[in-house]
C-alpha positions in Angstrom: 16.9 -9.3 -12.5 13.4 -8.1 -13.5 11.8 -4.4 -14.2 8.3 -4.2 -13.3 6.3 -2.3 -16.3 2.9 -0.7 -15.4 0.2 -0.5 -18.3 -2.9 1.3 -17.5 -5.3 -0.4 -20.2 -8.4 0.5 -21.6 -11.3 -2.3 -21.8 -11.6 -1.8 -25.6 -7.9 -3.9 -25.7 -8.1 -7.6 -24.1 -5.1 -7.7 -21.7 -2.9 -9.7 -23.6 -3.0 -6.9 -26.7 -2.5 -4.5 -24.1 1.3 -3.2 -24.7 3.2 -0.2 -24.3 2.0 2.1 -27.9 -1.5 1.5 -27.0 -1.8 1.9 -22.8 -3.2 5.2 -21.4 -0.6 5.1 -19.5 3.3 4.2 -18.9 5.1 3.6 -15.9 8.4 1.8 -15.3 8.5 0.3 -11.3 10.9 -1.1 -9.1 13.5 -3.6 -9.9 12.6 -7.3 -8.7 14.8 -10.5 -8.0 13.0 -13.0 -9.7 9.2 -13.3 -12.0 7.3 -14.1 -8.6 8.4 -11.5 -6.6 8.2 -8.9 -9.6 4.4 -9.9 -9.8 3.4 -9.1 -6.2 6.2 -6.8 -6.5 3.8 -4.9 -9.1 0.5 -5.4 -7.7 2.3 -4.3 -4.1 3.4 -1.2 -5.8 -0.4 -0.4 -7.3 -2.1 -1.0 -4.4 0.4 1.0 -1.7 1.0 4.3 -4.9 -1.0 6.6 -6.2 -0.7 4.4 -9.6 -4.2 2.4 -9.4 -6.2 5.7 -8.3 -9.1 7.0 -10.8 -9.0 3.9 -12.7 -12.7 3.8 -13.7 -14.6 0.6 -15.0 -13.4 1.1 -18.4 -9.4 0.6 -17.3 -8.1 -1.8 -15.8 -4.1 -1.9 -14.8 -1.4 -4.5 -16.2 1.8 -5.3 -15.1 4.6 -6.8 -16.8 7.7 -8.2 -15.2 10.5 -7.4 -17.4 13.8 -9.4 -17.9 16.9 -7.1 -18.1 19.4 -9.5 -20.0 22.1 -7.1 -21.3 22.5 -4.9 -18.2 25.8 -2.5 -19.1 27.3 0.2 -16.2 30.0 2.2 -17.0 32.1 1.3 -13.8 33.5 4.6 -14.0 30.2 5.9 -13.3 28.6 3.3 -10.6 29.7 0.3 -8.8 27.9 -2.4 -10.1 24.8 -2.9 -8.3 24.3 0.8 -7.2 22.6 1.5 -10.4 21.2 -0.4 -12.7 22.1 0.9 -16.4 20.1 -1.4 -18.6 17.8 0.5 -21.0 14.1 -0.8 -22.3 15.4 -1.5 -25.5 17.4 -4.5 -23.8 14.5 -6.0 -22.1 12.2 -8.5 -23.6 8.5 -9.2 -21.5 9.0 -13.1 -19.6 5.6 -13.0 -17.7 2.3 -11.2 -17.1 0.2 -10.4 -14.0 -2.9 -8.4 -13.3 -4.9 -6.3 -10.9 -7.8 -4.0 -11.3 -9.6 -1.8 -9.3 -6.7 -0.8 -6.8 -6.8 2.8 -5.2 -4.6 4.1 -2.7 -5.3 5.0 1.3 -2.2 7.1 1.5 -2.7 11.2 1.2 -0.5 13.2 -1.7 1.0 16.3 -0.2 4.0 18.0 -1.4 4.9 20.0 1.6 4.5 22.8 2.7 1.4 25.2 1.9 -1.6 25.1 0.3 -2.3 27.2 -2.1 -6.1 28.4 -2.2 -6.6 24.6 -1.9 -5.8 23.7 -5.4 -2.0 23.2 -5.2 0.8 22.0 -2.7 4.0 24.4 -2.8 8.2 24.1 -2.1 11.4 25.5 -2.6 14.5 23.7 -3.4 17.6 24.9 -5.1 19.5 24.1 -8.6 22.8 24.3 -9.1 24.5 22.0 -6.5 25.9 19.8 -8.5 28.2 19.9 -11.7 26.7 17.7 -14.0 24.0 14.6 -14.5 27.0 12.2 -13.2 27.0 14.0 -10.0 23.3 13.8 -9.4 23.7 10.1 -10.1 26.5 9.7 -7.4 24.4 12.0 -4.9 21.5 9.7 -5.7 23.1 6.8 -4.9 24.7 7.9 -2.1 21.7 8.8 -0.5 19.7 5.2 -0.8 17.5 6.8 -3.3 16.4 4.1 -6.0 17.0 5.2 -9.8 15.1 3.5 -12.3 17.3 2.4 -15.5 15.5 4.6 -17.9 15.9 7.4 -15.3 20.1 7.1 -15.1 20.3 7.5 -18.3 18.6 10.0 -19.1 20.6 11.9 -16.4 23.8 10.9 -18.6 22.1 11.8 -22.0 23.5 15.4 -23.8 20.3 16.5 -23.2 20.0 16.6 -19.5 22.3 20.0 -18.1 22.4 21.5 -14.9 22.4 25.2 -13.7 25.6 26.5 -13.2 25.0 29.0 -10.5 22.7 28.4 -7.1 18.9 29.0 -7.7 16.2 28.7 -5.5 12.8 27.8 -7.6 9.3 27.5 -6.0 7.3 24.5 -7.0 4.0 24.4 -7.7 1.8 20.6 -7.6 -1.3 20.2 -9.3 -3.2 17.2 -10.8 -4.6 17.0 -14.2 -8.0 17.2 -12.3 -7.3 20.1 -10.8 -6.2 21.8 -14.0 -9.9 21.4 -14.7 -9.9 18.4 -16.9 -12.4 15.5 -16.4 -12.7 11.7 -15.8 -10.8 10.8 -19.2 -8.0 13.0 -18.3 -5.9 14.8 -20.6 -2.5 14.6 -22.8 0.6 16.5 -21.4 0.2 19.3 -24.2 -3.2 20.1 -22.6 -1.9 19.3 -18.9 1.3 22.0 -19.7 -0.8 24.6 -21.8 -3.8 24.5 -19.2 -0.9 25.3 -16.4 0.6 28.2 -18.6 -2.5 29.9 -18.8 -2.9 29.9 -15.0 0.8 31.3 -14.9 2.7 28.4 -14.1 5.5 27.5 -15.8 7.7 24.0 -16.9 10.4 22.4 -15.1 14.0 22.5 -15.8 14.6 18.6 -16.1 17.4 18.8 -13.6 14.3 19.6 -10.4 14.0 15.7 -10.9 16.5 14.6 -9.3 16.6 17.4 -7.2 13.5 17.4 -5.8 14.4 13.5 -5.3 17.4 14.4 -3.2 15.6 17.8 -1.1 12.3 15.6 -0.6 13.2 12.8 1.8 10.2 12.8 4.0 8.1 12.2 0.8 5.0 10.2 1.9 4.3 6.2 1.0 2.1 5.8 -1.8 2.8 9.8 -3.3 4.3 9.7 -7.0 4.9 13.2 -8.7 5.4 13.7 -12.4 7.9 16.4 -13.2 6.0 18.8 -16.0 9.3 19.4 -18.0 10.1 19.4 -21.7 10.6 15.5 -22.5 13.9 13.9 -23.1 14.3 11.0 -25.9 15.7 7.4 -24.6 18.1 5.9 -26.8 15.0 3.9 -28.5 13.3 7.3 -29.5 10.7 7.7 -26.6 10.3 10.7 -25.0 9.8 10.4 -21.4 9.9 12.9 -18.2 10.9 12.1 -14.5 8.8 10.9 -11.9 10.1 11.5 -8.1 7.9 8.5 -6.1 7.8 6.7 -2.9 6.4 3.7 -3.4 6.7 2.2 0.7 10.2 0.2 -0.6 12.1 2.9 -0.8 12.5 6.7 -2.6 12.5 7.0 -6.0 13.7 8.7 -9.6 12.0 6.5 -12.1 10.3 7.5 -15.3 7.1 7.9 -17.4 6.3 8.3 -21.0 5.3 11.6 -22.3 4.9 10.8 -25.9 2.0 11.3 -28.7 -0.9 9.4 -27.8 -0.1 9.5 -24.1 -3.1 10.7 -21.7 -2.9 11.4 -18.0 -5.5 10.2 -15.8 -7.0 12.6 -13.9 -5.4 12.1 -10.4 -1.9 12.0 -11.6 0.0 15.0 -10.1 2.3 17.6 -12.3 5.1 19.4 -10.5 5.6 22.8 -12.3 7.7 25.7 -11.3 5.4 28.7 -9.9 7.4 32.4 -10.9 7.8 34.5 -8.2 
């Protein structure tokens, strides 16, 4: 089995020193049978996402197809199969393809209103399920696709869920919205430039439950949750992602560490106060 990694790249980098501390940007992808399909697998999942938007002549977009050789699932937890436990830190890179230049056709819209044009707006509710192990189950149960990184996170300490039943309004915006230019911005700016307009973060747990209360999410739509970022068990601090990338809905991950900048047509999900 094979993880598809996406690099967005800067020119300055030749695309075999292109790696995962130096890309603009981070995103894990689908799982995939074998190396060939992963690479059209990968540039499949650029060309029909939001992922290859706003790359400008001075990016260009990598993907590297992954081999998952230590994959371990507590059996307690998920049938093997259902969800794939193996973390980055087991992985080790096997082959490389390329594409450049990709943008998307599909339309990003949340659901339901605008909001003076500059945002999309719902309501789901917190509080459904008991713990990160039950948003798993419900995950799975549901056809959704969880990305490694992403079910373990929803095991790690760090990841709670509200006790009690609350309704929260969501807010999207993208970073270009937020006012921020062609080089885009790093998720401190993105999250302080939101708090000034009176939005506010995410509780982590509206990742997989906007996964779960989202299933007419359009093909080629990928939504970053703007939350406070939760370490892997290699140290990286990452935030959810809720995608549809045409094979399938999503709950995968993206980096959110130092030296991470957000292109300026990736989308934040933040929780507007009532």
């Amino acid at each position: 089995m094979f993880k598809v990694l996406i690099l967005v790249c800067s020119v300055q980098f030749a695309p075999q020193d292109c790696q995962k501390d130096n890309a603009i940007d981070v995103i894990w992808g689908p799982d995939a049978t074998n190396e060939m399909s992963c690479a059209f697998t990968g540039q499949a999942y650029i060309a029909d996402t939001a992922v290859g938007v706003g790359v400008g002549r001075d990016e260009y977009v990598k993907v590297q197809c992954i081999r998952q050789v230590e994959a371990h699932i507590d059996q307690a937890v998920a049938p093997l199969g259902e969800i794939d436990c193996a973390s980055p830190g087991n992985l080790h890179t096997t082959k490389v393809a390329f594409a450049a230049g990709l943008s998307s056709p599909y339309p990003i819209s949340l659901d339901t209103h605008a909001t003076g044009g500059a945002s999309n707006s719902r309501r789901i509710t917190l509080g459904t399920y008991q713990s990160g192990r039950a948003l798993r189950e419900a995950l799975r149960a549901g056809g959704c696709k969880v990305g490694s990184t992403a079910a373990d996170i929803l095991a790690h300490p760090a990841f709670s869920v509200s006790r009690t039943r609350t309704d929260m309004d969501l807010a999207v915006l993208s970073v270009a919205q937020l006012g921020f230019g062609a080089d885009g911005a790093s998720p401190a700016e993105v999250y302080a430039r939101a708090a000034q307009l009176g939005f506010e973060l995410c509780p982590a747990e509206i990742g997989p439950q906007l996964r779960l209360q989202y299933p007419d999410q359009p093909i080629g739509e990928f939504l970053r949750i703007a939350m406070q970022p939760i370490d892997t068990d290699q140290g990286e601090p990452v935030v959810f992602i809720v995608g549809n990338g045409g094979a399938g809905l999503m709950l995968i991950v993206a980096e959110a560490g130092r030296g991470v900048i957000a292109p300026s047509m990736i989308r934040y999900v933040f929780v507007r106060p009532r």
